[in-house]
C-alpha positions as CSV (number, residue, x, y, z in Angstrom):
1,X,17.7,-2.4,14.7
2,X,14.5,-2.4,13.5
3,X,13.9,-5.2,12.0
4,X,16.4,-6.9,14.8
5,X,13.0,-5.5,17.3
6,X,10.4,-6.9,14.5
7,X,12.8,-10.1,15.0
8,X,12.3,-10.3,18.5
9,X,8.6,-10.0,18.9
10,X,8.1,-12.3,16.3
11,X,10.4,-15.2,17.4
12,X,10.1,-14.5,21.2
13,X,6.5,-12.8,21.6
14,X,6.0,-9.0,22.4
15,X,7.1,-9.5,26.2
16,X,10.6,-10.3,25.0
17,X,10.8,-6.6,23.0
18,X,13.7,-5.3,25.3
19,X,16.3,-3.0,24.3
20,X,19.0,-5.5,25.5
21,X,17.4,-8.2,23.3
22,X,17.2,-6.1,20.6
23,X,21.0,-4.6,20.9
24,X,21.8,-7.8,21.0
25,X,20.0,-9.7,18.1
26,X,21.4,-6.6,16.1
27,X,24.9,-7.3,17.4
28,X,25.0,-3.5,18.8
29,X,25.5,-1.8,22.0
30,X,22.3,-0.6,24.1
31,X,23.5,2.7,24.1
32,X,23.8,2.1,20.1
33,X,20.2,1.2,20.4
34,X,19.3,3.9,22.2
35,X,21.3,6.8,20.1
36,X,18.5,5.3,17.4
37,X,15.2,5.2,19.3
38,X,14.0,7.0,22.4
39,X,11.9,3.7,23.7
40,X,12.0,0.0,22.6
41,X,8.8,0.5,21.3
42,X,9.4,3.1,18.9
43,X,12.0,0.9,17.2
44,X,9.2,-1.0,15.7
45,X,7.9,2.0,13.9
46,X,10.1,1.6,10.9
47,X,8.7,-2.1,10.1
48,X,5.3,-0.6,10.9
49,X,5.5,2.6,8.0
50,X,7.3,-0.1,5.7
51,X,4.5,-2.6,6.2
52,X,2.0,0.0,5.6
53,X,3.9,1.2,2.2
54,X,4.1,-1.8,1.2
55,X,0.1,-2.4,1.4
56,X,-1.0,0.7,0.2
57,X,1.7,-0.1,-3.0
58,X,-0.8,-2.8,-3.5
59,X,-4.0,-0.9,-3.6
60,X,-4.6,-0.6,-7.4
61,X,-4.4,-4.3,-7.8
62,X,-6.9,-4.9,-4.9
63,X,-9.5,-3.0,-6.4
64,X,-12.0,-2.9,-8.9
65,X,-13.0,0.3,-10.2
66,X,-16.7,0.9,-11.9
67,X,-20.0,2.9,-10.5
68,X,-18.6,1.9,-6.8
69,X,-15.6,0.5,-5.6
70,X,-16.0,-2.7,-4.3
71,X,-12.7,-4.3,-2.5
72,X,-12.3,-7.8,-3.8
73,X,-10.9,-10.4,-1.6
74,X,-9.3,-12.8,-4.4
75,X,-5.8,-10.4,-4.2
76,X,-5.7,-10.8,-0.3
77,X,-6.8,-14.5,-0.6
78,X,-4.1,-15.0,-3.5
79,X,-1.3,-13.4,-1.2
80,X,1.7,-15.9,-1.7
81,X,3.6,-13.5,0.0
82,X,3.7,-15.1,3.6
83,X,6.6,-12.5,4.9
84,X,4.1,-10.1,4.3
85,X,1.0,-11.7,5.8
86,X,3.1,-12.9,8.8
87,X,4.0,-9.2,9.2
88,X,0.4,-8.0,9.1
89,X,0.0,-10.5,11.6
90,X,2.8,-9.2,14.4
91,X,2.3,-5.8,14.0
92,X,-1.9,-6.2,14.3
93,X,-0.8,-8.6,17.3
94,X,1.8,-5.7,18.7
95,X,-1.0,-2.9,18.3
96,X,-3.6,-5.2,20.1
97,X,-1.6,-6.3,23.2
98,X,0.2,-3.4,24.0
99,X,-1.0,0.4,24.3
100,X,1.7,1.7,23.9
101,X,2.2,0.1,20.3
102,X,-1.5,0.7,19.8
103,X,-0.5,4.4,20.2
104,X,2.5,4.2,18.0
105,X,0.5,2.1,15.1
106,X,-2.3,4.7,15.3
107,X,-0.3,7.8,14.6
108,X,1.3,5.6,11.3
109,X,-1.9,4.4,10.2
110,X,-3.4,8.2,10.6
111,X,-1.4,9.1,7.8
112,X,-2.1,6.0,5.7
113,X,-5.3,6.5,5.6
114,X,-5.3,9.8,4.1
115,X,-2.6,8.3,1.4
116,X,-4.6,5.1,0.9
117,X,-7.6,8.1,0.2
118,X,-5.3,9.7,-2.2
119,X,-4.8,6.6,-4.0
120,X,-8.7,5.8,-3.8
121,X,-9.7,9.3,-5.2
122,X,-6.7,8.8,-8.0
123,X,-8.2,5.7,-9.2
124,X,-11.9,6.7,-9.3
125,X,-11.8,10.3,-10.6
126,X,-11.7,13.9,-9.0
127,X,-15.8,13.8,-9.1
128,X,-15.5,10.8,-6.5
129,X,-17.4,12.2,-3.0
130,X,-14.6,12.8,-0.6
131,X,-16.9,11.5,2.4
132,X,-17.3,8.6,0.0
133,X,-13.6,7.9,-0.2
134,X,-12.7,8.2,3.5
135,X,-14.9,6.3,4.2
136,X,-14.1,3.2,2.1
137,X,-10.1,4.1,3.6
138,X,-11.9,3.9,7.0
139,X,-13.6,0.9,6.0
140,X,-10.5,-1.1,4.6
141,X,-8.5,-0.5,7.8
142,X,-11.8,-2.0,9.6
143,X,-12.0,-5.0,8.2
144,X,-8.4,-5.1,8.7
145,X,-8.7,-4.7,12.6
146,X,-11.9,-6.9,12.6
147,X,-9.8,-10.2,10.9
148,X,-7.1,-9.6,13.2
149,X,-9.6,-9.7,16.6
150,X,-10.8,-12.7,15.3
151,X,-7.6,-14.1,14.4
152,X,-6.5,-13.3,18.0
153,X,-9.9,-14.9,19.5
154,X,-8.7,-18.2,17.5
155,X,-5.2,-18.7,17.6
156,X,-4.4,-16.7,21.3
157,X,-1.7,-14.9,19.4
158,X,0.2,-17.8,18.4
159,X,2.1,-17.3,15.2
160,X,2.9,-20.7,13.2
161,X,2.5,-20.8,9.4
162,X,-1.1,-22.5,10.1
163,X,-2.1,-19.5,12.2
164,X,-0.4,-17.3,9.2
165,X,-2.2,-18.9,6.3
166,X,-5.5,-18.6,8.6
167,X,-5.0,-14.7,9.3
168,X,-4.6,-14.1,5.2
169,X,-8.2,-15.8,4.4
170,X,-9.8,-13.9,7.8
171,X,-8.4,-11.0,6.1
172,X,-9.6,-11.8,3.0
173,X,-13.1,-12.6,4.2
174,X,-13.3,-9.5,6.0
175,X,-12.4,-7.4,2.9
176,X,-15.1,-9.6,1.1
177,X,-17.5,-9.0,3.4
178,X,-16.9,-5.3,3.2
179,X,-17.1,-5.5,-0.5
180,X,-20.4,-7.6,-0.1
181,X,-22.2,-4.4,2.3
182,X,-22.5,-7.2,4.7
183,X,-25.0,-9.1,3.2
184,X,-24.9,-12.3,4.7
């Protein structure tokens, strides 16, 4: 059902998330769909805390560990993984068009953060500052948010591989930027 909602938005836009259109392109009853979920919007959740899982499962290989860590942008720019991107892409669309998804993608990224801190203070050491570490978390998820208003601003939401490919280098840039300080 999940990924039948995930489905949905993606091939339809977020307007079409309906728990009829969902029931349906998961073959299912609405009453099925709704012995699963409490709203339609909540059955996006699930692709939302597997997207996230599968990012932070990434983190050692997008980082570079020394006197600071600096986020590189060569493993978000090198992502031939466009299921992934393109999933970045809907959800960051969901959370931005919708408050009530905004809401939902807050609470899962909440807890994401504090993993993604976990995995920062894990590869740096125990002596790492902890203000230090949440903030480069913090940091990570805004450049994230940053690519995706400016992928917005570009494309008006429209996903197409182009628009796909051009959200994985905006991301990219971002998290280059961030590793940069911002120097221009």
């Amino acid at each position: 059902l999940a990924t039948a909602a995930y489905e949905v938005i993606r091939d339809h836009g977020l307007d079409a998330l309906t728990a009829d259109a969902v029931a349906q392109r998961a073959g299912v009853s609405r009453r099925t769909f709704f012995n699963y979920f409490p709203t339609v919007e909540a059955s996006v959740q699930p692709v939302v805390e597997e997207f996230l899982d599968d990012m932070l499962s990434r983190v050692p290989h997008a980082v570079r560990v020394g006197r600071r860590l600096a986020p590189r942008a060569e493993p978000a720019r090198a992502v031939d993984d466009e299921d992934l991107i393109e999933r970045f892409t809907v959800i960051g669309l969901m959370s931005h068009r919708s408050m009530s998804h905004k809401a939902l993608f807050y609470a899962s990224v909440q807890g994401w953060q504090e993993r993604l801190a976990g995995q920062i203070s894990a590869i740096t050491g125990a002596e790492t500052d902890d203000l230090w570490v949440q903030g480069v978390s913090g940091a990570l998820h805004g450049a994230a948010e940053a690519a995706l208003a400016v992928w917005i601003r570009r494309t008006d939401g429209e996903i197409t591989p182009e628009t796909i490919r051009l959200s994985r280098d905006l991301l990219a840039d971002a998290i280059d930027q961030l590793g940069r300080g911002f120097d221009r």
